[in-house]
C-alpha positions in Angstrom: 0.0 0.0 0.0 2.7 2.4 0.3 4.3 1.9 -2.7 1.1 2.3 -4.2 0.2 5.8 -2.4 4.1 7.4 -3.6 3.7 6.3 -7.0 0.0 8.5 -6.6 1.4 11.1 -5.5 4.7 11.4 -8.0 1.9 11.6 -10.8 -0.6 13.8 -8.8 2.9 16.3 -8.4 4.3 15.4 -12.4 0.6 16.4 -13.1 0.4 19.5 -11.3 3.9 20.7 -12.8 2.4 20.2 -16.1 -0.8 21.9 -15.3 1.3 25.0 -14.4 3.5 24.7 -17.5 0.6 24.7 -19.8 -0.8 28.1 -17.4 2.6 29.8 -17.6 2.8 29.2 -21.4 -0.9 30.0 -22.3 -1.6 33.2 -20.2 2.0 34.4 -19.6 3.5 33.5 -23.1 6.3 32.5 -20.8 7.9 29.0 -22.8 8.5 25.7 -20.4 11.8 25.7 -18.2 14.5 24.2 -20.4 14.8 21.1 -18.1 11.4 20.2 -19.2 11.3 20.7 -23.3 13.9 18.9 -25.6 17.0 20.7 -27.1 16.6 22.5 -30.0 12.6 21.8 -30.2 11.6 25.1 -29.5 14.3 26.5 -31.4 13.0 25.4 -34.0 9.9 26.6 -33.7 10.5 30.0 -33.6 9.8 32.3 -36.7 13.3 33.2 -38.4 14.5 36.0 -40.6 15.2 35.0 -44.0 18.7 34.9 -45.0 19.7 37.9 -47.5 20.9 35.8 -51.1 24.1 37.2 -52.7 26.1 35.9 -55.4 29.3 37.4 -53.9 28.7 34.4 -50.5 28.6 31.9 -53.8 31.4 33.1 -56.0 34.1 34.8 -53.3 36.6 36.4 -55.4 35.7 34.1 -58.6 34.8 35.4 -61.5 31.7 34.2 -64.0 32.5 33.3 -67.6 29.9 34.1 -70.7 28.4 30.7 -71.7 25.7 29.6 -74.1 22.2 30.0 -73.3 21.3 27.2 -75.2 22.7 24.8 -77.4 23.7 25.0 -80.7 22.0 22.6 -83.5 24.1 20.7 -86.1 22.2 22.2 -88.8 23.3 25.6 -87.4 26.9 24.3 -86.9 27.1 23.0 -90.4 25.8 26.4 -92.1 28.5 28.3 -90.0 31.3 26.3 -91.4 30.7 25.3 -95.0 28.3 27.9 -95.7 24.4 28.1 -97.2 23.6 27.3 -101.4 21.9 30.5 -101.0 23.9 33.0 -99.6 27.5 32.5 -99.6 28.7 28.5 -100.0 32.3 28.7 -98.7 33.5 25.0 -100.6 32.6 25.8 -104.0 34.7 29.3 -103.0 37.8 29.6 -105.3 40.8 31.1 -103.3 42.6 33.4 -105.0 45.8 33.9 -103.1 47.7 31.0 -104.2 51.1 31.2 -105.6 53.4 29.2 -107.4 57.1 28.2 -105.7 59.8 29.3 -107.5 61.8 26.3 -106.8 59.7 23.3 -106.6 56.5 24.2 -108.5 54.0 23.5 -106.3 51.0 25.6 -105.3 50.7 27.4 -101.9 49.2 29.8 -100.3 50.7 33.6 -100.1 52.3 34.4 -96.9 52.8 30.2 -95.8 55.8 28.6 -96.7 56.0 26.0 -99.4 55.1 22.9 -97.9 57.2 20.4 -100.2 60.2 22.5 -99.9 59.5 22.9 -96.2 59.1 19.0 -95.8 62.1 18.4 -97.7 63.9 21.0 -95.3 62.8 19.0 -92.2 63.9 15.5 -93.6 67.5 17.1 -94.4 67.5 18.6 -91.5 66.7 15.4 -89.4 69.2 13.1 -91.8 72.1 16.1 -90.7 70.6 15.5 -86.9 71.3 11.9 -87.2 74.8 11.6 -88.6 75.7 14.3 -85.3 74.4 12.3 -83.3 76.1 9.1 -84.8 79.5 10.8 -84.9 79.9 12.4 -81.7 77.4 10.0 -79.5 77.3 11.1 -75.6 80.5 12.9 -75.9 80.4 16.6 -74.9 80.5 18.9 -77.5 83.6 21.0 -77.1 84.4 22.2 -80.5 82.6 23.6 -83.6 80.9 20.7 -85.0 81.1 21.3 -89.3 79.0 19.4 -91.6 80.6 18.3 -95.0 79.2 16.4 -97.7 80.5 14.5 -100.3 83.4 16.0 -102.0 83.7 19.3 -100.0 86.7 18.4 -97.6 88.8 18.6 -100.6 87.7 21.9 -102.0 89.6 23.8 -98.5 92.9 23.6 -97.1 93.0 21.5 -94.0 93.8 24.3 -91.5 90.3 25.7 -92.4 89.3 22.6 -90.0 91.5 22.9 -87.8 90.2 22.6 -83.5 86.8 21.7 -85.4 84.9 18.3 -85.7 84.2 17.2 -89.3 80.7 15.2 -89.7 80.7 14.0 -93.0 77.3 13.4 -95.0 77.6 10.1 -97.2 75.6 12.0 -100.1 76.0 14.9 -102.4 75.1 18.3 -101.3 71.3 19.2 -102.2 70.7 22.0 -104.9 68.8 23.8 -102.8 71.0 23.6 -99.6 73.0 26.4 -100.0 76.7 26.1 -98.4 76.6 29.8 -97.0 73.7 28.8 -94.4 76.5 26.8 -92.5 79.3 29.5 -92.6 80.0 32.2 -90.7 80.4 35.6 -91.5 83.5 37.0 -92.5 83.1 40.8 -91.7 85.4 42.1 -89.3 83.6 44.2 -86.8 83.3 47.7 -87.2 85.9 50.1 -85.2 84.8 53.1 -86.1 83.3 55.3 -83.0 81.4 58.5 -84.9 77.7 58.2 -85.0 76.2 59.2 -88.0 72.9 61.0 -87.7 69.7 59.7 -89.2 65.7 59.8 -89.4 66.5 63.9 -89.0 63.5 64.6 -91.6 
């Protein structure tokens, strides 16, 4: 019986507690103790300012690039680079700016080089590559390094070479390859000290 009679009056006081919670809260627009309510329930509740948007709190100090809208169709793609049959069809447009090389006779552009006689630059050049590296290997280069093709040893005097390494070519010279792109010049410099005036008009 006495267990009975404290366990009725624990929930006649829990009861009463509550009854003066809901009082407090109702009348008084007081909110429950904190001991009594759960954490962060009420916070929750409660109405809350809305949060300002700005781009700047996105980007920081980034910066936004210009990008399409929308995409771009194939037909559109297609008119932009070969052109429309009824305005302006840019495959059936002749070029007029082509030229004719004075050494090979092939067609280019104006203002690109000739591709053949660039090609055939590139392949001599690499052939020239490969016999240097041939010849001399891993060694360090220490010397002028000279490059001689058939038959041109013989057309200087020996101390022309000398303190220089020779790399000799197993092929004649190519009409093309001119033998002053390898030398150097021969022009003493200039001792003179007076300045000559110009550009005075």
């Amino acid at each position: 019986m006495a267990v009975t009679a404290v366990t009725f009056l624990k929930r006649i006081n829990i009861t009463i507690q509550r009854f003066e919670q809901f009082i407090n809260f109702t009348f008084r627009g007081k909110y429950p103790p904190d001991a009594f309510c759960l954490v962060g329930s009420e916070a929750d509740r409660l109405p809350q300012s809305p949060s300002k948007f700005s781009v700047k709190d996105i980007l920081g100090d980034g910066f936004l690039w210009a990008v399409p809208k929308s995409r771009r169709s194939i037909e559109k793609r297609l008119k932009r680079k070969f052109g429309h049959p009824d305005y302006i069809l840019k495959i059936m447009k002749p070029k007029t700016n082509l030229r004719t090389c004075k050494v090979c006779g092939d067609d280019h552009e104006a203002g690109v080089l000739c591709p053949t006689c660039y090609n055939r630059v590139i392949d001599e050049t690499k052939a020239m590559q490969d016999a240097i590296q041939a010849e001399l290997k891993l060694e360090p280069v220490e010397k002028e390094v000279i490059v001689l093709y058939d038959g041109e040893k013989g057309e200087k005097p020996d101390e022309t070479f000398e303190g220089k390494r020779i790399v000799e070519m197993k092929k004649q010279r190519p009409t093309w390859f001119s033998k002053n792109l390898l030398q150097q010049t021969t022009q003493n410099p200039s001792t003179n000290t007076d300045i000559k005036p110009s550009d005075l008009g």
